[in-house]
C-alpha positions in Angstrom: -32.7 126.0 134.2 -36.5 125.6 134.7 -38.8 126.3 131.9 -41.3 128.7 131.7 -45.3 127.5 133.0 -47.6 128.7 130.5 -50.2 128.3 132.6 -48.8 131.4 134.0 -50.0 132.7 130.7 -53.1 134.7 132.2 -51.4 136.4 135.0 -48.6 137.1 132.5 -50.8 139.4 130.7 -52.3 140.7 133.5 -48.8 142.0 134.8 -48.1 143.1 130.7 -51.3 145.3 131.0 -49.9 146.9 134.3 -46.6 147.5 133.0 -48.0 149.0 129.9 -50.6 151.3 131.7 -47.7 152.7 133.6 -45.6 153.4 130.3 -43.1 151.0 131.4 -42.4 149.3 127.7 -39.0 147.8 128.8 -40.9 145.6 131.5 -43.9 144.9 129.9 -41.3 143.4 127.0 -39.1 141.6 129.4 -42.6 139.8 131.2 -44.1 138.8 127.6 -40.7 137.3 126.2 -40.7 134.2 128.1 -44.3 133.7 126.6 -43.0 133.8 123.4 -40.3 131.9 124.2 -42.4 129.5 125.9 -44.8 128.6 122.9 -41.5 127.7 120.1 -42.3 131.0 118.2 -44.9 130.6 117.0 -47.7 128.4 116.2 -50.0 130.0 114.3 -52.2 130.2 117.6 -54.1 133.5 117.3 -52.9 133.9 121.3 -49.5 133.6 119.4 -49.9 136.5 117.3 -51.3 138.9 120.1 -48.2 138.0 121.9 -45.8 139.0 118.8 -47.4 141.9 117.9 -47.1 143.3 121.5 -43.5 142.8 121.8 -43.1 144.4 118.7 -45.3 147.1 119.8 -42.8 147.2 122.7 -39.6 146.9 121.3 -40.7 149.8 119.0 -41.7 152.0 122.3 -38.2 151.1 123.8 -35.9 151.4 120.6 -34.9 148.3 120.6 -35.1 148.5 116.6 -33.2 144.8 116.3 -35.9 142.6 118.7 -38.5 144.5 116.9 -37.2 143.0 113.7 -36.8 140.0 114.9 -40.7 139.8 115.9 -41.7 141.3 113.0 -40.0 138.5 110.9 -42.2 135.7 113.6 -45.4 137.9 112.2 -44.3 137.5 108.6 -43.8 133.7 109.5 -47.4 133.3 111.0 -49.2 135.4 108.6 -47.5 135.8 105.1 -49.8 137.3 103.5 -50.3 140.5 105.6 -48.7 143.3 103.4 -48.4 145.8 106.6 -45.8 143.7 108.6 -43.8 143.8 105.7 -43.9 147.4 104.9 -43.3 148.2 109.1 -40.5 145.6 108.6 -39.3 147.1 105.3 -39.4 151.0 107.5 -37.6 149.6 109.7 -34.3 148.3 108.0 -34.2 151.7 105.7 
């Protein structure tokens, strides 16, 4: 299986912006994951966290309420002091 080239990164996001403009969350989400992927989730790499808190964006617009946890808990991970992922992550298992 071949690994995904993040110097594809840029037109990655490019394609994520069209998708989005055209309300279609479901491919925006599917384009970004193997970014995510890609980088080890996460690094702490402020590119990191814009990719994270798009999918979770997404994964909220689709209802995919379990990958949207699962990216919320990466947020938590890469910035642990930030109250509001908690509380959207805390909404989100009530």
């Amino acid at each position: 299986m071949l690994g995904f080239d993040t110097n594809f990164a840029p037109a990655v996001g490019q394609l994520v912006d069209i998708y989005h403009a055209r309300k279609e969350w479901a491919k925006a989400a599917a384009a970004l994951e193997p970014l995510a992927s890609a980088n080890a989730v996460l690094t702490q790499d402020e590119r990191d966290l814009g990719v994270c808190l798009q999918l979770i964006e997404l994964y909220e617009r689709t209802g995919e309420l379990e990958l949207q946890r699962v990216w919320l808990n990466s947020a938590i991970k890469l910035m642990p002091k930030n109250a509001d992922y908690r509380l959207k992550l805390a909404r989100l298992l009530v």
